[in-house]
C-alpha positions in Angstrom: 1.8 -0.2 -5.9 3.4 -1.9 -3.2 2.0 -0.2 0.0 0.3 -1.0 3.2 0.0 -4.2 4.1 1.9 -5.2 1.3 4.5 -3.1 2.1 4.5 -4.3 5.6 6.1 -7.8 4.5 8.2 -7.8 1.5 8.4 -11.6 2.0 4.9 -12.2 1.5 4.5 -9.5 -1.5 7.0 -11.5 -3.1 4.9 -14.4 -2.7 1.7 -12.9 -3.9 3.9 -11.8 -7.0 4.9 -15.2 -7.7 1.2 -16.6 -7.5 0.0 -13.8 -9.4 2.8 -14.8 -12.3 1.4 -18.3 -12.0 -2.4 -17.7 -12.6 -2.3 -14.9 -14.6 -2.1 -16.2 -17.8 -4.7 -19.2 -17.0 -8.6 -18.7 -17.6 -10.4 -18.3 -14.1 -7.1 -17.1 -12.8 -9.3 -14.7 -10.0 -10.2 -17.6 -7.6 -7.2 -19.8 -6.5 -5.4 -16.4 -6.3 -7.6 -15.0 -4.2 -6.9 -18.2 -2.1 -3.8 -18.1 -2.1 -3.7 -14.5 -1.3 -5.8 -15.5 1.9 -3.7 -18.2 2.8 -0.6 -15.6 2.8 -2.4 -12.9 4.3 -4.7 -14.6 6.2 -7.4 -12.5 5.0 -8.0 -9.9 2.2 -7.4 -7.1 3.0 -8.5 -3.9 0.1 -5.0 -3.3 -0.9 -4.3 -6.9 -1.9 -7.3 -6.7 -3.6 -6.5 -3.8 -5.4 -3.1 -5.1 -6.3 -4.5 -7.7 -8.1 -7.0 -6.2 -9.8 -4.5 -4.1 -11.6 -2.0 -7.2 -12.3 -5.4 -8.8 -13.5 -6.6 -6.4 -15.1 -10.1 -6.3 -13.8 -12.4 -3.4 -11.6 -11.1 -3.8 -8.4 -15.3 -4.2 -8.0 -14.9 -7.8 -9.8 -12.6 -8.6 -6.9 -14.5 -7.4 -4.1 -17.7 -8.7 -5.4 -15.9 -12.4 -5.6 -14.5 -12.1 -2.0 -17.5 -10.7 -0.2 -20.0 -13.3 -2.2 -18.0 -16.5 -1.1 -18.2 -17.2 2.6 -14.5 -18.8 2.5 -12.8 -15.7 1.6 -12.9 -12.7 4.5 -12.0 -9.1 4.5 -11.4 -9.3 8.5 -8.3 -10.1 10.1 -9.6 -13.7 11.9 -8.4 -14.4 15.3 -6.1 -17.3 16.1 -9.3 -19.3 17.2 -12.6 -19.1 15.0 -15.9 -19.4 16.9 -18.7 -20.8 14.6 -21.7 -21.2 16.2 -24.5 -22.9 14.2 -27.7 -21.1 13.9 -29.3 -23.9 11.8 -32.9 -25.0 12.5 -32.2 -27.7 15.0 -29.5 -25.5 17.0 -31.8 -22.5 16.9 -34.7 -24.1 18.0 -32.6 -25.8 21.4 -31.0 -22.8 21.8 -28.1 -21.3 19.9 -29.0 -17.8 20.2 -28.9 -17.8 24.0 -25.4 -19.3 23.1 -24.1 -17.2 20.7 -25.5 -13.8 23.0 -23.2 -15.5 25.9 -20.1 -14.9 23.2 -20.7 -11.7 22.7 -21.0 -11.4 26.1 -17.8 -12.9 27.6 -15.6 -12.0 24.6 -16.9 -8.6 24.3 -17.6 -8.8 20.7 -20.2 -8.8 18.0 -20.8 -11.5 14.9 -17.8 -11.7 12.5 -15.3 -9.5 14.8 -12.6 -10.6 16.1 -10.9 -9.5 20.0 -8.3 -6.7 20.3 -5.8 -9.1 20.9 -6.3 -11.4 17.7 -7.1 -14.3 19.3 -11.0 -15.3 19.2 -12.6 -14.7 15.9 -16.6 -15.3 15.9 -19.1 -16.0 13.5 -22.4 -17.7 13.2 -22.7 -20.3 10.9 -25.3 -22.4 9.1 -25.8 -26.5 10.1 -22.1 -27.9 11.2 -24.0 -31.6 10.5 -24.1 -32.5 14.0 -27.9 -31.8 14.7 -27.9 -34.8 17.3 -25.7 -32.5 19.5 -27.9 -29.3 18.9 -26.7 -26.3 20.3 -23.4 -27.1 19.2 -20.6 -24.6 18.2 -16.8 -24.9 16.6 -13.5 -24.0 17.5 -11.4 -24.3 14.7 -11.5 -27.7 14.6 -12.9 -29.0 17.9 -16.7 -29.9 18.4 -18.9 -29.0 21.5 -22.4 -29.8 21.5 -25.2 -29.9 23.5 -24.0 -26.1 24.9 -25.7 -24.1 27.5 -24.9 -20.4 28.1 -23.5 -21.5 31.6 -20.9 -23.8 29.6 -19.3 -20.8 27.1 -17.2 -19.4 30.2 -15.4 -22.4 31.0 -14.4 -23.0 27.2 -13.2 -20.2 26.3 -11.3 -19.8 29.7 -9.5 -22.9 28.2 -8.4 -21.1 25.0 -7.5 -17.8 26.6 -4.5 -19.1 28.6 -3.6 -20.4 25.3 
């Protein structure tokens, strides 16, 4: 059942094949699978899930249930630059939801959707362990802290020329 997205790439089917060969034999096959489904994909999308439910062998429900319960694994498309805002205690409290409804604001979006043009992805996330910084919000890897709403348009101008 090679359709879809995984008939989109043959090159990346072929991969997903070969990992699925792998694992399949080996007890807790599902997770580093699903991984490494992400990481060729870069998400999980319902026909990769359904493809290996049937190599697997399991309800395509066991899959789904899997993805959408662990917070590394996503059904979404993510954009080239992942927004996590922290919404933890300290962040709320000094201001993170004024933050995060500035986001949605300048990139026109909602929590966990990502811009027509694929590149900013955002999501609001629990304590990023820099409470001292609090409001403070990731992209990918890159820390800013102590945020306003009057600092969000100027960073993300920086990543849209990009």
């Amino acid at each position: 059942m090679a359709t879809s997205v995984l008939a989109n790439d043959s090159q990346k089917f072929a991969e997903l094949q070969k990992v699925i060969a792998q694992y399949k034999e080996q007890e807790g096959a599902l997770m580093p699978i699903l991984h490494r489904a992400q990481e060729i994909y870069g998400y999980l999308p319902l026909d990769v899930q359904n493809y290996i439910a049937e190599e697997l062998g399991i309800p395509l429900t066991d899959i789904y249930g899997v993805a959408t319960f662990y917070s590394q694994f996503t059904l979404k498309p993510k954009g080239k630059y992942t927004i996590g805002i922290c919404m933890g205690t300290a962040c709320y409290v000094k201001g993170a939801q004024k933050v995060l409804d500035k986001l949605q604001e300048v990139l026109n979006i909602g929590v966990g959707d990502t811009t027509d043009d694929g590149k900013f992805t955002l999501d609001a996330t629990r304590c990023l362990g820099a409470c001292g910084l609090a409001p403070v919000m990731m992209i990918n890897d890159q820390v800013y802290g102590r945020l306003s709403p009057d600092d969000i348009e100027g960073i993300i101008s920086k990543y849209k020329d990009e």
